[in-house]
N, CA, C and O atoms as a DFTB+ gen file, in Angstrom:
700 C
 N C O
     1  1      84.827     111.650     143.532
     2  2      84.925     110.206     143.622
     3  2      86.205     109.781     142.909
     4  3      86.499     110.221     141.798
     5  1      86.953     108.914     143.583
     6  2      88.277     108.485     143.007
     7  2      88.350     107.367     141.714
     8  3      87.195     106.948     141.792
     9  1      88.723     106.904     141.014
    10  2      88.532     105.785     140.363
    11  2      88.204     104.377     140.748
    12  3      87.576     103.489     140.171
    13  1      88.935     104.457     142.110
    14  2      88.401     102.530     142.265
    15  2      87.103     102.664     143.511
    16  3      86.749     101.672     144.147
    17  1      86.507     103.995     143.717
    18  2      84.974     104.261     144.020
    19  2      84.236     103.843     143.056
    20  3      83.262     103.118     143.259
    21  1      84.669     104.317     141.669
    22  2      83.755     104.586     140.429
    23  2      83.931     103.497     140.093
    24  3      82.836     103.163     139.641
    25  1      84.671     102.578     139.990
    26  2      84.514     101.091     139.434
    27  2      83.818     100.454     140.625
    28  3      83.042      99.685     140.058
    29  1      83.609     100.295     142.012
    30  2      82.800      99.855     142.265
    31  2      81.555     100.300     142.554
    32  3      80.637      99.716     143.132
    33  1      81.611     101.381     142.100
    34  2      79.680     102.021     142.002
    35  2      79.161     101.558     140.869
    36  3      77.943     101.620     140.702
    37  1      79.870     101.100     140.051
    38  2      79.139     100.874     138.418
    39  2      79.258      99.159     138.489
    40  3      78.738      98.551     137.553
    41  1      79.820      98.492     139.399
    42  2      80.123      96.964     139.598
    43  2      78.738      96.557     140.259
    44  3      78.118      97.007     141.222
    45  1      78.421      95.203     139.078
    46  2      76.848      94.373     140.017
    47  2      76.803      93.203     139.262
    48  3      76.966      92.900     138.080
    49  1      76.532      92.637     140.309
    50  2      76.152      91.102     139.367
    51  2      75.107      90.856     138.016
    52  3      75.166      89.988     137.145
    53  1      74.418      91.648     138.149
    54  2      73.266      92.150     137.224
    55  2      74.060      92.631     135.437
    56  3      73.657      92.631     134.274
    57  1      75.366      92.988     136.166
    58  2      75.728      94.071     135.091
    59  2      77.201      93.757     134.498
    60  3      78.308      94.003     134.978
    61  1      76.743      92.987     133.012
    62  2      77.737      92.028     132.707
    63  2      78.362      93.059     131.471
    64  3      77.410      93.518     130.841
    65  1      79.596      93.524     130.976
    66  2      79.648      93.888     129.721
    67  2      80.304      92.874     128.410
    68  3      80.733      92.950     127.259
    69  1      80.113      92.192     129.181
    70  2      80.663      90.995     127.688
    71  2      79.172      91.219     126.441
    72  3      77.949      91.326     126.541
    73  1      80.157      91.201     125.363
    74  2      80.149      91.850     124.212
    75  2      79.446      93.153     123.942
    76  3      79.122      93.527     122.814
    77  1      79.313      93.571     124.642
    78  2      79.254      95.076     124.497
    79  2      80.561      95.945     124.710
    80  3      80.777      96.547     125.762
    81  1      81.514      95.959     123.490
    82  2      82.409      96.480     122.931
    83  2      82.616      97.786     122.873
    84  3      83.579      98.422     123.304
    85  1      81.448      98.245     122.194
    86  2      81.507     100.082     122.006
    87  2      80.605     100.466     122.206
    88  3      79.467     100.239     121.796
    89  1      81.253     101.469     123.254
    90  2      80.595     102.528     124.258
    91  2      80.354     103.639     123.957
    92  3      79.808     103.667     122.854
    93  1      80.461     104.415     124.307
    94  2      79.805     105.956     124.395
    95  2      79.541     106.817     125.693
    96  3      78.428     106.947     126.203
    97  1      80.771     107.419     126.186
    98  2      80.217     108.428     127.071
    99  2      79.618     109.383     127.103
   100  3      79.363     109.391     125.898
   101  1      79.086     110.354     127.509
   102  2      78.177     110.870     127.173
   103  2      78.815     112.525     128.378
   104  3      78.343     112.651     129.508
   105  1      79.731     113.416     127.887
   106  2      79.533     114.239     129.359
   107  2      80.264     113.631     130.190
   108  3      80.025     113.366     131.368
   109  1      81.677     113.280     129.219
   110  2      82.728     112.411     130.147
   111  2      83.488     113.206     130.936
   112  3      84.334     112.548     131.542
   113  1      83.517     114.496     131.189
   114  2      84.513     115.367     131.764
   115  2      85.888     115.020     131.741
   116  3      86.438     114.708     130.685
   117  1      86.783     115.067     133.379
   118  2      88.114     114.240     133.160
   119  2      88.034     113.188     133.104
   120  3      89.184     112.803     132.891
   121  1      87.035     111.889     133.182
   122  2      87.403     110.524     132.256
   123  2      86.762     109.944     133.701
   124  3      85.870     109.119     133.504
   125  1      87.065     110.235     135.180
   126  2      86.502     108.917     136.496
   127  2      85.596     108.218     135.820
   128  3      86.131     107.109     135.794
   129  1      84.752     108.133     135.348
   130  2      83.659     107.275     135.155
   131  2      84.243     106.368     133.559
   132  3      84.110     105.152     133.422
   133  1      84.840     107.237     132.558
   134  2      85.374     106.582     131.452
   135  2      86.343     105.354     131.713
   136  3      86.432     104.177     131.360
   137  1      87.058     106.304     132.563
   138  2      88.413     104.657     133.110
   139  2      87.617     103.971     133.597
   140  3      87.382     102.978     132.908
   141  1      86.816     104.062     134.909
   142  2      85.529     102.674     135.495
   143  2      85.367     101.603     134.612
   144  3      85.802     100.451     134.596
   145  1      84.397     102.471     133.640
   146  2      83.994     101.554     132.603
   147  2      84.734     100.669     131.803
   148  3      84.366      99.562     131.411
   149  1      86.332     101.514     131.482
   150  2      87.061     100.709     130.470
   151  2      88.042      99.802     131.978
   152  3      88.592      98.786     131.552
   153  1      88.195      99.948     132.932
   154  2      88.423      99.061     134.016
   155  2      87.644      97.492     134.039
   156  3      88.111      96.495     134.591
   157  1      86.234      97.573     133.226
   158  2      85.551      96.243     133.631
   159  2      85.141      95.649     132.086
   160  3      84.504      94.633     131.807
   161  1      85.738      96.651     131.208
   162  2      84.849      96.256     129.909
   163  2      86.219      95.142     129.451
   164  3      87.292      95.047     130.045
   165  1      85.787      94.394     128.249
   166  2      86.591      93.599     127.280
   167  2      87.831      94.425     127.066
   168  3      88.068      95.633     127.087
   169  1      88.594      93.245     126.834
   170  2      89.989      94.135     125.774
   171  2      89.546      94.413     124.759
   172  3      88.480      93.821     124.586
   173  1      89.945      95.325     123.581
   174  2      89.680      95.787     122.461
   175  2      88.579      96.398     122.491
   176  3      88.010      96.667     121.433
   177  1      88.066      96.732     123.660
   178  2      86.411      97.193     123.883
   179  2      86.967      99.113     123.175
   180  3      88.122      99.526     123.275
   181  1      86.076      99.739     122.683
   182  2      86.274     100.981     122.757
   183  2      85.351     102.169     123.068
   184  3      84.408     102.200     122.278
   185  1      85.339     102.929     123.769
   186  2      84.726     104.472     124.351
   187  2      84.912     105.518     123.763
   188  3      86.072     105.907     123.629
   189  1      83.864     106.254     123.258
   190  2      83.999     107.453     122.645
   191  2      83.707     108.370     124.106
   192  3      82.666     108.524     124.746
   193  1      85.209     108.939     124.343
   194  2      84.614     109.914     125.324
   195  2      84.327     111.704     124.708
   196  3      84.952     112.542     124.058
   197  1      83.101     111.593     125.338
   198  2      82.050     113.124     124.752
   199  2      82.277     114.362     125.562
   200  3      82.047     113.997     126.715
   201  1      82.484     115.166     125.576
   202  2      82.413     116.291     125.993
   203  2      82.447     117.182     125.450
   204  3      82.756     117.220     124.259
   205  1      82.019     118.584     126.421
   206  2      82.395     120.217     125.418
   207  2      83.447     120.732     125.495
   208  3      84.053     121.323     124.601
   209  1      84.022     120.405     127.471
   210  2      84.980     121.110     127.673
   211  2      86.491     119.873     127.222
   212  3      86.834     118.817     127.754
   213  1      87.026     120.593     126.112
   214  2      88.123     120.148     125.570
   215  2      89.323     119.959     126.891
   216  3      89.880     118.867     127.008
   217  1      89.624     120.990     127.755
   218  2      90.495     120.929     128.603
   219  2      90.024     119.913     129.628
   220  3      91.027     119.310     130.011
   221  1      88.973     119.474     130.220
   222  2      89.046     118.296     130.870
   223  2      88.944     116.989     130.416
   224  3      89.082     115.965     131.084
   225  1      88.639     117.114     128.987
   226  2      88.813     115.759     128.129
   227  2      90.141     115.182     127.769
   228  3      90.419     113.990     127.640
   229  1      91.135     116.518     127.589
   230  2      92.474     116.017     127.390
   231  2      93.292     115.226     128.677
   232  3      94.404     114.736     128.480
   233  1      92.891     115.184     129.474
   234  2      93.282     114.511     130.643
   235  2      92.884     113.058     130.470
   236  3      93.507     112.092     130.909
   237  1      91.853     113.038     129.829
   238  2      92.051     111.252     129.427
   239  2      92.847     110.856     128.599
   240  3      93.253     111.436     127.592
   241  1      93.293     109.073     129.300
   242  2      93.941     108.592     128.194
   243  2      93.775     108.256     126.976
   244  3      92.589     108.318     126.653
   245  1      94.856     107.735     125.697
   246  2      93.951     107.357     124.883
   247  2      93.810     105.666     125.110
   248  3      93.222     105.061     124.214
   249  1      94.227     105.036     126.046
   250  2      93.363     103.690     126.288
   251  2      94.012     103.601     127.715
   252  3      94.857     104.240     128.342
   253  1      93.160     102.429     127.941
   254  2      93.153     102.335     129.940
   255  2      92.668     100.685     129.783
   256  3      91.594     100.276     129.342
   257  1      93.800      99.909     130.282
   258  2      93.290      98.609     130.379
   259  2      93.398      97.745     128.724
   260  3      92.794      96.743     128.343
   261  1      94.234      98.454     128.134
   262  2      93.941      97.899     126.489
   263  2      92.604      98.272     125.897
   264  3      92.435      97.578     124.895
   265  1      91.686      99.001     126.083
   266  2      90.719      99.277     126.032
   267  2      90.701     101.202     125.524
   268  3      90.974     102.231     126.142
   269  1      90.208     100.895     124.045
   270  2      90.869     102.489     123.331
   271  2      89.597     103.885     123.543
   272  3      88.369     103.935     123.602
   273  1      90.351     104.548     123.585
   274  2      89.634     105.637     124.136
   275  2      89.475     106.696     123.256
   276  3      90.391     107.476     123.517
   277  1      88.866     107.096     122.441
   278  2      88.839     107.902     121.447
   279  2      87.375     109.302     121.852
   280  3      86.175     109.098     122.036
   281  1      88.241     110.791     121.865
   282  2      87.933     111.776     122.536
   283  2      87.486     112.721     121.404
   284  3      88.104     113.289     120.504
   285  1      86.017     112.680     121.823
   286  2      85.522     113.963     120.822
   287  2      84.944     115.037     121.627
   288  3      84.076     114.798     122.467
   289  1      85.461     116.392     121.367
   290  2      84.895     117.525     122.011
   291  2      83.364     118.097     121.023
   292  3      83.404     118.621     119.910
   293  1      82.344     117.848     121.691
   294  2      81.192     118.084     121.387
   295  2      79.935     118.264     122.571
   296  3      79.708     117.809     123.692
   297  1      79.368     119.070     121.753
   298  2      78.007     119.813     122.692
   299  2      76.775     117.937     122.873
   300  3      75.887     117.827     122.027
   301  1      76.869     117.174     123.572
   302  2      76.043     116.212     122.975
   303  2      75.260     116.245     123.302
   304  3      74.715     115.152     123.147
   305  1      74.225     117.415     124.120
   306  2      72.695     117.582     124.087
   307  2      72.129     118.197     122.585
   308  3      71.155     117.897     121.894
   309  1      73.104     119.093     122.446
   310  2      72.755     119.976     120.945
   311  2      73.618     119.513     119.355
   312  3      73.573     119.949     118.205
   313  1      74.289     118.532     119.976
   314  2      74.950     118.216     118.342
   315  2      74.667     116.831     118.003
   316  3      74.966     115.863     118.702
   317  1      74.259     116.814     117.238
   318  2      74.209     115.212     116.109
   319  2      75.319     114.580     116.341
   320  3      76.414     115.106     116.142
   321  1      75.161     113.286     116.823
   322  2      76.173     112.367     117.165
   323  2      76.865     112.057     115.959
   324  3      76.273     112.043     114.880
   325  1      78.567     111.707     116.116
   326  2      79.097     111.463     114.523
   327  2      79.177     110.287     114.771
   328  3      80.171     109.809     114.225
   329  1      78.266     109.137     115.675
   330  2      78.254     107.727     115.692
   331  2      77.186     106.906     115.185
   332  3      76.109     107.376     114.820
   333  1      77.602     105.147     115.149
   334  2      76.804     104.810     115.372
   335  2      76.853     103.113     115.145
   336  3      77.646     102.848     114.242
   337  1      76.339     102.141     115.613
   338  2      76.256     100.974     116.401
   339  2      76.715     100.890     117.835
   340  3      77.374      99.981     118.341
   341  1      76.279     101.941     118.385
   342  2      76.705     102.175     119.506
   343  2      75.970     100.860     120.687
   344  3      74.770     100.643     120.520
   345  1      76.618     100.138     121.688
   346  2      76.096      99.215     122.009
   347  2      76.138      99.967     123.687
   348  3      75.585      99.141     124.414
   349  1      76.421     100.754     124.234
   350  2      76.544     100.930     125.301
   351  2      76.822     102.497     125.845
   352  3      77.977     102.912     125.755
   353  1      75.994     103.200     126.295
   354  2      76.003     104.668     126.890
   355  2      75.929     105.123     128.561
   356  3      75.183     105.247     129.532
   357  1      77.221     105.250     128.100
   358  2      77.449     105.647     129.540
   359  2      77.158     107.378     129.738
   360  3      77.906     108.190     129.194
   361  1      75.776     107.881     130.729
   362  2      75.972     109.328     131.461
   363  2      76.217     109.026     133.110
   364  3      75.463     108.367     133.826
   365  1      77.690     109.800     133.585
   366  2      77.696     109.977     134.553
   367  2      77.605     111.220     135.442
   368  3      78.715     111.732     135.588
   369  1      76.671     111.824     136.046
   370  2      76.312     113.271     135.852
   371  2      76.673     114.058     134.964
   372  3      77.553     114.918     134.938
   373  1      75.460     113.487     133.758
   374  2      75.664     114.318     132.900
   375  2      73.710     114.451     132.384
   376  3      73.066     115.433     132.018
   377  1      73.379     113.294     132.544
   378  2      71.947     113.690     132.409
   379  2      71.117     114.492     132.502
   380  3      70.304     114.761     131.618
   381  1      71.212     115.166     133.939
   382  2      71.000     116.199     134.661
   383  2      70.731     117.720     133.797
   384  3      69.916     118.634     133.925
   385  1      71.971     117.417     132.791
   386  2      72.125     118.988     131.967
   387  2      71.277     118.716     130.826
   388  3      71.242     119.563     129.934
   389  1      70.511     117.543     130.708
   390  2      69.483     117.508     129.563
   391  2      67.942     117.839     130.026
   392  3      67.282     117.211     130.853
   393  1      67.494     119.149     129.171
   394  2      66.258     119.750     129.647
   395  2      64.888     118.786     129.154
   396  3      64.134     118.315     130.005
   397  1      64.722     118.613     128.007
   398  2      64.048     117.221     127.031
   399  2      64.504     115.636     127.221
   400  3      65.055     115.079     126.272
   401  1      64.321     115.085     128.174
   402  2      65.010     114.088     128.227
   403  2      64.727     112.568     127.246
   404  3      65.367     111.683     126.678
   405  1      63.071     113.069     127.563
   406  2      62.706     112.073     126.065
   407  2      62.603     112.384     124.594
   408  3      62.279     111.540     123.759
   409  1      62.955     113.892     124.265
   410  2      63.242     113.893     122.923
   411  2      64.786     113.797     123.043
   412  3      65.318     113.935     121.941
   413  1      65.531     113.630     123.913
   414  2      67.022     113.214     123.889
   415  2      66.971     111.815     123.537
   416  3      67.298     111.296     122.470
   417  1      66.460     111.215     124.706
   418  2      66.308     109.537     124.424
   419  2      66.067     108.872     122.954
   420  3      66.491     107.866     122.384
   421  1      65.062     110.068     122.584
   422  2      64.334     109.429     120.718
   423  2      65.306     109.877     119.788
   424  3      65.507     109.308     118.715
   425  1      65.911     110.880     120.175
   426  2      67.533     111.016     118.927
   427  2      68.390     110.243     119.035
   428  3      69.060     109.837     118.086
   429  1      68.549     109.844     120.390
   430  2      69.773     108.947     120.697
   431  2      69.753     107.537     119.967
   432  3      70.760     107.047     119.457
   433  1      68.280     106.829     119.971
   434  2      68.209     105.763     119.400
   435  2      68.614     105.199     118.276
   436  3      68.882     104.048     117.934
   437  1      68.606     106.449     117.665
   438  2      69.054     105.820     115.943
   439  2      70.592     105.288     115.933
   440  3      70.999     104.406     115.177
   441  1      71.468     106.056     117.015
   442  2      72.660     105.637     116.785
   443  2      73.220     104.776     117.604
   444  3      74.382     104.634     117.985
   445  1      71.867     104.012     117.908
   446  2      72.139     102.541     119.513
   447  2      72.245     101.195     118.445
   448  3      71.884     101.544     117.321
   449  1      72.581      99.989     118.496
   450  2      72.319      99.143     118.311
   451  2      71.127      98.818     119.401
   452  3      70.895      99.353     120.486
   453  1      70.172      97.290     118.426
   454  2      68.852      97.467     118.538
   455  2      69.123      96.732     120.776
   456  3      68.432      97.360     121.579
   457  1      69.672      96.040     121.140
   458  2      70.035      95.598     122.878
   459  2      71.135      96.756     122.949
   460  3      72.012      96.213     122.277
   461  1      71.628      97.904     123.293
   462  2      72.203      98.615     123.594
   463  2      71.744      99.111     124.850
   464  3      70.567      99.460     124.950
   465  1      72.716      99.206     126.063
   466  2      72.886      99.661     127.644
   467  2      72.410     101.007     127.513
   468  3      72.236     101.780     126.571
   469  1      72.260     101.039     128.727
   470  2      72.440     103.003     129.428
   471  2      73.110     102.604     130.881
   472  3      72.585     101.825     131.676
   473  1      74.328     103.262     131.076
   474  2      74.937     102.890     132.660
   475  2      74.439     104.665     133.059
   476  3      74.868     105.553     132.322
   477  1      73.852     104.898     133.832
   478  2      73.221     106.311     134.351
   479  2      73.801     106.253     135.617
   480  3      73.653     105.326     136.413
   481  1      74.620     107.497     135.828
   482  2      75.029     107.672     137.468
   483  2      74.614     109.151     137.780
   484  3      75.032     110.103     137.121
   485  1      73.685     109.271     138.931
   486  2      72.939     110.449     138.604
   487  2      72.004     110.637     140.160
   488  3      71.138     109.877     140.594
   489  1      72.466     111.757     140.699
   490  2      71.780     112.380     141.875
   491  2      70.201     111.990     142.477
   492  3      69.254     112.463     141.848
   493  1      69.998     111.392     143.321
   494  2      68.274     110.941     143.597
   495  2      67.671     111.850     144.526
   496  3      67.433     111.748     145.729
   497  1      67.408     113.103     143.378
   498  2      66.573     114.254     143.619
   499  2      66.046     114.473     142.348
   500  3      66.487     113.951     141.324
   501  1      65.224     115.146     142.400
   502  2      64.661     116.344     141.943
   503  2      64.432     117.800     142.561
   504  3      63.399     118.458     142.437
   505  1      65.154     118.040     142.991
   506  2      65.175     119.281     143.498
   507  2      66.590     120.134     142.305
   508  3      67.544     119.393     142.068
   509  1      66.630     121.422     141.726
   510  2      67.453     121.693     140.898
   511  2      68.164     122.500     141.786
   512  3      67.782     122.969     142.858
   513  1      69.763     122.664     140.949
   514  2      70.207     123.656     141.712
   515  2      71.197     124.344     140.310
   516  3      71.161     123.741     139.237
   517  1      71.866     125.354     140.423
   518  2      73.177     125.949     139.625
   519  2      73.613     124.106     138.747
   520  3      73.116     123.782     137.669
   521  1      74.245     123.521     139.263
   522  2      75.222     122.917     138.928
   523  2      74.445     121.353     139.064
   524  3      75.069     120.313     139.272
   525  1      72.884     121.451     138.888
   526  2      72.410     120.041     138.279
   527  2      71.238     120.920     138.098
   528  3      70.503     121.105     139.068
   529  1      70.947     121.554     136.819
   530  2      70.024     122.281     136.504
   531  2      68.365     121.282     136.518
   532  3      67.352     121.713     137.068
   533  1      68.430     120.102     135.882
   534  2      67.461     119.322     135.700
   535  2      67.602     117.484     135.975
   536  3      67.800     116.491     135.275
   537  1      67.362     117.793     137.429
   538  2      67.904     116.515     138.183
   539  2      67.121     115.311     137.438
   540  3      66.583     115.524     136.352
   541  1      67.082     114.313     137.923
   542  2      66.230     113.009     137.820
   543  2      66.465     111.892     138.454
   544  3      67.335     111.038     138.285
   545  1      65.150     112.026     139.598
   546  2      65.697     110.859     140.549
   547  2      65.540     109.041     140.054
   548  3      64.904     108.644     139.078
   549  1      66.146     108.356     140.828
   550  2      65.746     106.869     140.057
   551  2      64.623     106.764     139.768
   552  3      64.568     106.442     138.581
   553  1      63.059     106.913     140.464
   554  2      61.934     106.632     139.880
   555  2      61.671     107.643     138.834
   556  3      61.002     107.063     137.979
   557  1      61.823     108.591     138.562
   558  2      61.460     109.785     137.129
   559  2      62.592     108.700     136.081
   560  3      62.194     108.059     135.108
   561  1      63.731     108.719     136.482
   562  2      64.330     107.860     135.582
   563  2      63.708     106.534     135.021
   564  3      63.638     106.253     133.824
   565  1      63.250     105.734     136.100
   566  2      62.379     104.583     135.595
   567  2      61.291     105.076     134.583
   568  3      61.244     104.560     133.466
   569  1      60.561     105.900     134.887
   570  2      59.289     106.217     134.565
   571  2      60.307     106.702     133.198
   572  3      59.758     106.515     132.112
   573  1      61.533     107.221     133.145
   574  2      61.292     107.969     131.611
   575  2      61.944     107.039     130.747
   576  3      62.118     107.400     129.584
   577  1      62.427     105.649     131.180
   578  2      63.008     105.085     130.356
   579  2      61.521     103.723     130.236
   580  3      61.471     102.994     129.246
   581  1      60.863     103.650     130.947
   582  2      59.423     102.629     130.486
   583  2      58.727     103.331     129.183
   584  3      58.430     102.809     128.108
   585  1      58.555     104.733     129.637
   586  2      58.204     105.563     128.372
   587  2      58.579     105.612     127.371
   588  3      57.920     105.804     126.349
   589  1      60.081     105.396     127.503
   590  2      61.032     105.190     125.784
   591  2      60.896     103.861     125.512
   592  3      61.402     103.653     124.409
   593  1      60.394     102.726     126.055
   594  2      60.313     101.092     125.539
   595  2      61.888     100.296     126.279
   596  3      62.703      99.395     126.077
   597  1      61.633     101.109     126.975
   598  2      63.137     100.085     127.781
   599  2      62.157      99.226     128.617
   600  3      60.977      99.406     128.920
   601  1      63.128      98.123     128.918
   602  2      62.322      97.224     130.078
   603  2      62.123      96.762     131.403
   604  3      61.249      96.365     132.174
   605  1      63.794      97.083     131.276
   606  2      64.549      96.631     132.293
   607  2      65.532      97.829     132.721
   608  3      66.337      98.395     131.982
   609  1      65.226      98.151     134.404
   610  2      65.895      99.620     134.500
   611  2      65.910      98.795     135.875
   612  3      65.071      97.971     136.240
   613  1      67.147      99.245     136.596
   614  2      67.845      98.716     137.581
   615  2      69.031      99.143     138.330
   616  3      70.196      99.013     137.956
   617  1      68.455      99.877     139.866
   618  2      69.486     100.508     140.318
   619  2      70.317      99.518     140.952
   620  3      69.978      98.724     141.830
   621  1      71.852      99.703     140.211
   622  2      72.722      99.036     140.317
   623  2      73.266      99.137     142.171
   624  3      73.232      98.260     143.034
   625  1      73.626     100.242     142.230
   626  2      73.753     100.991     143.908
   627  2      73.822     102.420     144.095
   628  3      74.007     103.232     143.188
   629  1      73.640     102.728     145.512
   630  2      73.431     103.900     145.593
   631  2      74.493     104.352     146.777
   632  3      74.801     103.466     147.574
   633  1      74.978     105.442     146.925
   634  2      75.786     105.732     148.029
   635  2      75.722     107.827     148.692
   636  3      75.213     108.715     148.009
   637  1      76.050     107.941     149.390
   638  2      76.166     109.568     149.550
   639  2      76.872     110.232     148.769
   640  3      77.912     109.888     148.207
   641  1      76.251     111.314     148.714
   642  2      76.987     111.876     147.401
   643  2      77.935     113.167     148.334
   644  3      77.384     113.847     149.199
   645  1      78.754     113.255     148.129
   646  2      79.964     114.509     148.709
   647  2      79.590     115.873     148.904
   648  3      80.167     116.542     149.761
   649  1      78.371     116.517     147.953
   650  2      78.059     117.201     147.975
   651  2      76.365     117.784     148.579
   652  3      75.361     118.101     147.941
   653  1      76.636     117.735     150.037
   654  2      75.091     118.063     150.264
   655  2      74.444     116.762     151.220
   656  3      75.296     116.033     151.727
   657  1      73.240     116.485     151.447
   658  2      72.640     115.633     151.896
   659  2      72.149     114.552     151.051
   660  3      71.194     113.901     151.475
   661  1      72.667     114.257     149.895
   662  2      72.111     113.464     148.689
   663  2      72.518     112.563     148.351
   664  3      73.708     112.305     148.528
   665  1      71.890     111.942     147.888
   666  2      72.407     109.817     147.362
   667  2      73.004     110.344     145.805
   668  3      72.865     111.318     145.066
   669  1      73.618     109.276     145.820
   670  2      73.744     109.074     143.943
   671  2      73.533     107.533     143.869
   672  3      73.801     106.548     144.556
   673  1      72.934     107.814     142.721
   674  2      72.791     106.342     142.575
   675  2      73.294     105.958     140.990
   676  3      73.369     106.948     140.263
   677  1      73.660     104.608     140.332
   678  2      73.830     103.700     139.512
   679  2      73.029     103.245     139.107
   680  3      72.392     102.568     139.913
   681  1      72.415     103.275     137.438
   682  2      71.623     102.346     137.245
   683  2      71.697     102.333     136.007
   684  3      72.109     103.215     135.254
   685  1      71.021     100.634     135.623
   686  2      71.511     100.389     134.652
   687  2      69.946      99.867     133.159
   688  3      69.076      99.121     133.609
   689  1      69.851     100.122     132.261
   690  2      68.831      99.931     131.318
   691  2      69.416      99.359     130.560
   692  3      70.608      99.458     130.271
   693  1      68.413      98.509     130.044
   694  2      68.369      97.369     129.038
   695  2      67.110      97.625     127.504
   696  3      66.118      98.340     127.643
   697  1      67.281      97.234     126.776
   698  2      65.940      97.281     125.955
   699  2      65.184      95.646     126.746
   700  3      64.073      95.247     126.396
C-alpha cells in the first residue's frame, strides 16, 4: 500500500485526532502507516515509531508534516514500553504477531492516558498463515477490545488486501 492509500484507509469522519498529540506505533516497519498518521495528526503532534527490525525503521523520517518522529528499535510484544501518557496507538499489521492479545492489551494500559485511541489495521480473517501467525478478524477484535472495557470499536473501512483473497480493514477504539 502506497502512502496516500494509507492516509485514506485510516481517514473517517468518525476519526478526529485533535488533541491527541502522542502516538505510538506499534510494529511500524518502513513507516506507510507512521507517515498516514503523522499526514492527518496536529503539528507538534509526536510518534514513537516501534519496531525490532532496525533496518526498516531507519527509513523513516525524523518528522513528516512538522510532526516529530522519534524511532525506537524494540521487541514490543516482549519488552516493557520506555513510555508513557501515551494518547494514541497505532498497530498496522502488527497485531497479528501478538499471541496473548488480552494480556497485551492489560500491559499496554498502564502506559495509555486514561481516553487514549487504538487505530488497528489488520487482515479480516482468522485463518493463520507463515506471515500473520495469529490473525484477528474485526468481530474477535470487537469482542477483544469489549473484554478490555473499551466501548467504542469501529470499523473505520475496509478494502482488498494485495495479498490473497482477503479484506483489510481499519478500525478504530475508544475507551
Amino acid at each position: 500500500m502506497d502512502l496516500k492509500d494509507a492516509i485514506q484507509f485510516i481517514t473517517h469522519d468518525d476519526f478526529s485526532t485533535k488533541n491527541k498529540k502522542i502516538w505510538v506505533d506499534l510494529g511500524c516497519g518502513s513507516g506507510t502507516f507512521t507517515l498516514a498518521l503523522a499526514s492527518i495528526l496536529d503539528k507538534s503532534s509526536t510518534i514513537f515509531a516501534i519496531d525490532y527490525n532496525s533496518t526498516a525503521i531507519n527509513k523513516i523520517p525524523e518528522s513528516f508534516h512538522q510532526v516529530n518522529i522519534k524511532k525506537l528499535t524494540l521487541d514490543f510484544v516482549n519488552t516493557h514500553l520506555p513510555l508513557n501518557h501515551i494518547e494514541g496507538v497505532l498497530m498496522a499489521n502488527s497485531l497479528h504477531f501478538v499471541k496473548d492479545k488480552e494480556t497485551f492489551l492489560e500491559r499496554l494500559k498502564v502506559h495509555l492516558n486514561t481516553h487514549a485511541f487504538f487505530l488497528i489495521i489488520e487482515y479480516d480473517t482468522n485463518s493463520s498463515n507463515i506471515w500473520v501467525p495469529y490473525p484477528i478478524d474485526f468481530q474477535s477484535l470487537k469482542a477483544l477490545f469489549l473484554k478490555s472495557g473499551y466501548r467504542s470499536i469501529i470499523k473505520l473501512n475496509s478494502r482488498p488486501s494485495v495479498y490473497g483473497n482477503r479484506q483489510m480493514y481499519a478500525a478504530l477504539i475508544q475507551a
